[in-house]
matplotlib code that plots the C-alpha trace (Angstrom):
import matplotlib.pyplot as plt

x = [-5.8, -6.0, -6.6, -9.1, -9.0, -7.4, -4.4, -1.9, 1.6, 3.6, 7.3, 6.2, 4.5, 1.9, -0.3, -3.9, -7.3, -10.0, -13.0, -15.6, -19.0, -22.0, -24.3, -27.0, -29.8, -28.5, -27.7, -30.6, -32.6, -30.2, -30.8, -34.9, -34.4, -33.2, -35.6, -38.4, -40.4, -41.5, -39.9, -36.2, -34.4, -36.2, -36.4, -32.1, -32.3, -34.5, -31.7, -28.5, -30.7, -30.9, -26.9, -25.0, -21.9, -22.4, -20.2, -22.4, -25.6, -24.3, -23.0, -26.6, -28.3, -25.3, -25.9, -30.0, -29.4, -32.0, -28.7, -25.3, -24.8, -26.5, -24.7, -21.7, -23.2, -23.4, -20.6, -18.7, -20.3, -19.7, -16.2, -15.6, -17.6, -15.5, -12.5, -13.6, -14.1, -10.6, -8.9, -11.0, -9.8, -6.1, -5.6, -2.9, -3.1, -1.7, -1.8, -4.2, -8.2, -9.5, -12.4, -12.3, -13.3, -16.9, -17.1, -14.6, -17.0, -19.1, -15.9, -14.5, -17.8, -18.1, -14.9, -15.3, -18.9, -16.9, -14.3, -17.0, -19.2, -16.5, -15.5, -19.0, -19.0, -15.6, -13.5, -10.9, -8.2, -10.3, -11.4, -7.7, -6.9, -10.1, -8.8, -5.3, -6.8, -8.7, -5.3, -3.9, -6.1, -6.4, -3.8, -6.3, -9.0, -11.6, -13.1, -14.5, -17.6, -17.8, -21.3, -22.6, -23.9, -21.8]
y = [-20.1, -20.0, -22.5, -21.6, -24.8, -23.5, -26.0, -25.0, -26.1, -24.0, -25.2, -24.9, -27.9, -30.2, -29.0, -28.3, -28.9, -26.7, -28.6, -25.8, -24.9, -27.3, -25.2, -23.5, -24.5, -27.7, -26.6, -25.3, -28.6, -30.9, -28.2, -28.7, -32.8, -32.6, -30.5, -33.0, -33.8, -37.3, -39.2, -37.4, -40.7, -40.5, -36.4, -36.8, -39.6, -37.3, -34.4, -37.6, -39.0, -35.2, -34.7, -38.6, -36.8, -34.5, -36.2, -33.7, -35.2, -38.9, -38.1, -36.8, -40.1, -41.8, -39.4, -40.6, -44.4, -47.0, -49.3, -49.3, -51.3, -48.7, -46.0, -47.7, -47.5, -45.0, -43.1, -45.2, -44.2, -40.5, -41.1, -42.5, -39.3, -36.9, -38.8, -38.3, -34.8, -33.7, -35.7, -33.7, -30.2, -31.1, -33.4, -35.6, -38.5, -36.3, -33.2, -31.4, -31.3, -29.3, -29.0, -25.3, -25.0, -25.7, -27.1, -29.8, -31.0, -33.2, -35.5, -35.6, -36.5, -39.3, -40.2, -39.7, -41.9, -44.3, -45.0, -44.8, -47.4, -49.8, -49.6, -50.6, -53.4, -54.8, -54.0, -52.4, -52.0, -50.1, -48.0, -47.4, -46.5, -44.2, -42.3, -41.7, -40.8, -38.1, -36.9, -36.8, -34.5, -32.0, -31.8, -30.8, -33.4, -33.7, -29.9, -28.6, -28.1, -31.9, -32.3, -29.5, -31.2, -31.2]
z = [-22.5, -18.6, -16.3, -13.4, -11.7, -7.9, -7.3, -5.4, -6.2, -3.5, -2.9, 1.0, 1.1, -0.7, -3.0, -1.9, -4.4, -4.0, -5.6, -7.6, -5.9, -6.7, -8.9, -6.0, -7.6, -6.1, -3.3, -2.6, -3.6, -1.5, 2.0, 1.0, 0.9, 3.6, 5.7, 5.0, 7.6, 5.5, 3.0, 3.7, 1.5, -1.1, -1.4, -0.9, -3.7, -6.0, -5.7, -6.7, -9.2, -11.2, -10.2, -9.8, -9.7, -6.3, -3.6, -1.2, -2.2, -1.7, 1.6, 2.3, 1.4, 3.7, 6.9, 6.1, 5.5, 7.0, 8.0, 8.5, 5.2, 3.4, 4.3, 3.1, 0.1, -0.1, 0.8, -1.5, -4.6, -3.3, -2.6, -5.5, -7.6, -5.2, -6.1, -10.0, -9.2, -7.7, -10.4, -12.8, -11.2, -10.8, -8.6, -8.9, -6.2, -3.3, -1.6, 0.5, 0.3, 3.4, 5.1, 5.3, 1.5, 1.9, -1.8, -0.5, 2.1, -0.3, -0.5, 2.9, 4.2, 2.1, 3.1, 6.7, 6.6, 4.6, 7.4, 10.0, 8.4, 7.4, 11.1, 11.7, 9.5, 10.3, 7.6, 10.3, 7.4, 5.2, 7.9, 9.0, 5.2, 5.1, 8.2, 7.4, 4.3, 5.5, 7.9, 4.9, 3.2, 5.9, 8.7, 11.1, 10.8, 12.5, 11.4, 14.8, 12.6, 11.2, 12.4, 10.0, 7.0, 3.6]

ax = plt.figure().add_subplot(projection="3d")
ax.plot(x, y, z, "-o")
ax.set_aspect("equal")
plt.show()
């Protein structure tokens, strides 16, 4: 039996994880929630409460949070999903996780709102670990593009 999962072990340098594509039909809901013109939370919290596990749609309700707080939130819970999720599809604690992969975005977003809201909150060292975190995922961070949504 083969195994599909994209992971890179190149002698060249660190492997890189390529997470798999969220299914479009969510996709496709997440992109609606987030057009609302009323109510954008709670469409963004319909689309995680039908998928828990999509990093993307947790970095969605962070980038839409009331407070700083609650965007910690959570991007923490989709951290920790995306971290669940690259485990699941070979990775093994190290190695790269790049931006350029759009399916990857989910995760480093989370990640990236992470660092920005612990900053926010104080909790400098988490922040620092958050960001060398992310430089350590993908070389190049930040993505010229990191405004475009996960």
């Amino acid at each position: 039996m083969s195994d599909s999962r994209p992971v890179n072990l190149s002698t060249s340098g660190p492997p890189e994880t390529v997470l798999p594509e969220e299914p479009a039909e969510l996709r496709h809901a997440l992109e609606q929630a987030r057009q609302a013109d009323s109510n954008r939370l709670a469409a963004i919290g319909a689309v995680v409460s039908g998928a828990p596990r999509s990093s993307a749609a947790w970095a969605a309700m962070g980038d839409d949070a009331t407070s700083t707080i609650e965007a910690y939130a959570y991007y923490r819970v989709g951290y920790h999903r995306g971290l669940d999720t690259l485990r699941a599809n070979g990775w093994r604690g190290s190695g790269y996780v790049r931006w350029v992969h759009p399916s990857n975005r989910g995760f480093l977003a989370s990640l990236h709102g992470l660092a920005r809201c612990a900053a926010a909150i104080g909790e400098l060292d988490e922040a620092e670990r958050c960001e060398l975190f992310l430089r350590q995922c993908d070389p190049s961070w930040p993505p010229a593009d990191l405004t475009a949504t996960a």
